[in-house]
Structure formats: C-alpha cells, structure tokens
C-alpha positions, 0 to 999 in steps of 0.5 A: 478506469474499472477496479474490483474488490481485491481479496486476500486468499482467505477472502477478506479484503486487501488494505489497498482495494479502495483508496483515497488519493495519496497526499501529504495529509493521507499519508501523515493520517495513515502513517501516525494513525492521527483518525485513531488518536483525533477520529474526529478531526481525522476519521475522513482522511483515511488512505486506505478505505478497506475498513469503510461500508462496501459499497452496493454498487458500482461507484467513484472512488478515488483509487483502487488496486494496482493489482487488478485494474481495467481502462481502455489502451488509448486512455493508458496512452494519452496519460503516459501509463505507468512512470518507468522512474517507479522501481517498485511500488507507488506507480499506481498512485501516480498513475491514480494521481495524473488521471484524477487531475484530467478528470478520468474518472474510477470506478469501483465494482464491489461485485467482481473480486480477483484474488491477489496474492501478497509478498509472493517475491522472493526478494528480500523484503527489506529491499522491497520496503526500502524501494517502496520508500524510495517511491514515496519520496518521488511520488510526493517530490513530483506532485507536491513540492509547491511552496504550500506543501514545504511545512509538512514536508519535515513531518511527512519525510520523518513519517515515511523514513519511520516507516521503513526503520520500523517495518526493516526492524520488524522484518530483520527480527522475523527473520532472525526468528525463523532462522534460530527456529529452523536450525534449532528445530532439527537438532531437538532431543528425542522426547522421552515417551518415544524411549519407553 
C-alpha cells in the first residue's frame, strides 16, 4: 500500500497523514496526552505522527490516511478490503490493522501531497462523532478483546465515551454560538456615524 502527505488547504499536514497502528496503549496515549504529562515514558507511543521529522523519502510506516491511499485491487481483495460493519470512520485503521498482520507492507511517500478537505459533510456533526465512537468500540472489540487486554478496557472505554461527551459539548456550544450570532447579526442598530 502507497500513502502521501495529506495537507490541509492551507498546506500543513493533516493529523492523520502519518500514524502508528491503533491499540489500546496509542489510544489511551492519545486520548489523555500521557506523552505530554510523562513524555518520557510515552513520547513514542503517539497515534498520530504529524508533529514527527518528515521524512526524506519514501519509507514504512505503519498507517497513513484513509483519504488518499493506493494498493493493488488484488491485495484489497485478498484481505477482504474495507469492513462494511464501519458506518463511519476508523474502517482504514481496520483495514490498516488486518494488512499489518499479514505482513503487507505501507509505505509513505513524503513528496506526493492531495489536498483533503475536512468536515465537508453536511451532516451534523454530532452524529458523525457519536459514530465514529461507535467505530472505536468495534475496531477495539474485533482485535483486542483477548484476555490480555481486559485491564485496560475500563480506561480506554472511559477514554473514548469522553471523547465524544467532550467533543458533543464542544460542538453543541459552537453551534449555539453561531445561531445567537446569526439571528442577532441582522437585527444590529444603525451605527451612529451613518446618521450624521
């Protein structure tokens, strides 16, 4: 599989370009920021690798983007493609998952960028966070559920149902925001300077 540097349309890179496999201890990581509050013991275990030197050229890496990926039709095949159980997000990682296991390997090309637009759907947002929530609890539920991994399950479920309370909060607020904003903004006096 190819993947390239996905940028934003201001050109910087998009958090999801370049990452490690999802599990248990890169989400927990990611989701309390453990490698900002113990860098080091957990700077390494980063999900997401935006922030990490770009490389010079092409090289493995564990995952890349969902939103810009290459591999041959026979390879998607083989390894049954995309989970159809996804309804939103995390299918990639799965995906991402499931080939890493079978030793396919995935490459990153640093000098190929695509431009990915970001929450282009006019769906509300809340619904997508609260289905990508979903996908996080089957992508974790079909490959790590052995016995191994049930001490952090409390943790990382607490994690993830966080997640979505913080990020529905964040997005009920905004949008609150923009509909006081917008049914006051018309309804503004005339300044005084226009009278005179």
């Amino acid at each position: 599989m190819l993947g390239c540097r996905v940028v934003n349309p201001d050109g910087s890179e998009q958090r999801g370009t370049r990452r490690a496999l999802l599990s248990p201890l890169t989400a927990l990581v990611e989701v309390f920021r453990l490698d900002i509050l113990l860098p080091w013991v957990f700077r390494t275990h980063r999900l997401n690798l935006y922030d990490t030197p770009l490389p010079k050229e092409t090289a493995l890496i564990p995952a890349i983007s969902g939103a810009c990926m290459m591999l041959p039709a026979a390879t998607f095949s083989t390894h049954k493609g995309l989970d159809e159980g996804y309804f939103l997000h995390v299918e990639d990682l799965d995906l991402f998952i499931r080939l890493s296991g079978a030793n396919v390997p995935i490459y990153f090309v640093p000098n190929v960028e695509a431009t990915h637009y970001p929450s282009s759907s006019q769906v509300n947002p809340i619904f997508v966070e609260w289905h990508k929530t979903r996908s996080f609890f089957r992508y974790f539920w079909l490959h790590f559920r052995s016995p191994l991994y049930l001490i952090v399950w409390g943790p990382l479920s607490i994690g993830i149902l966080a997640r979505f309370g913080l990020r529905a909060i964040k997005l009920f607020l905004n949008a609150v925001w923009e509909k006081v904003f917008r049914i006051r903004a018309p309804n503004t006096p005339p300044s005084h300077s226009a009278e005179n």
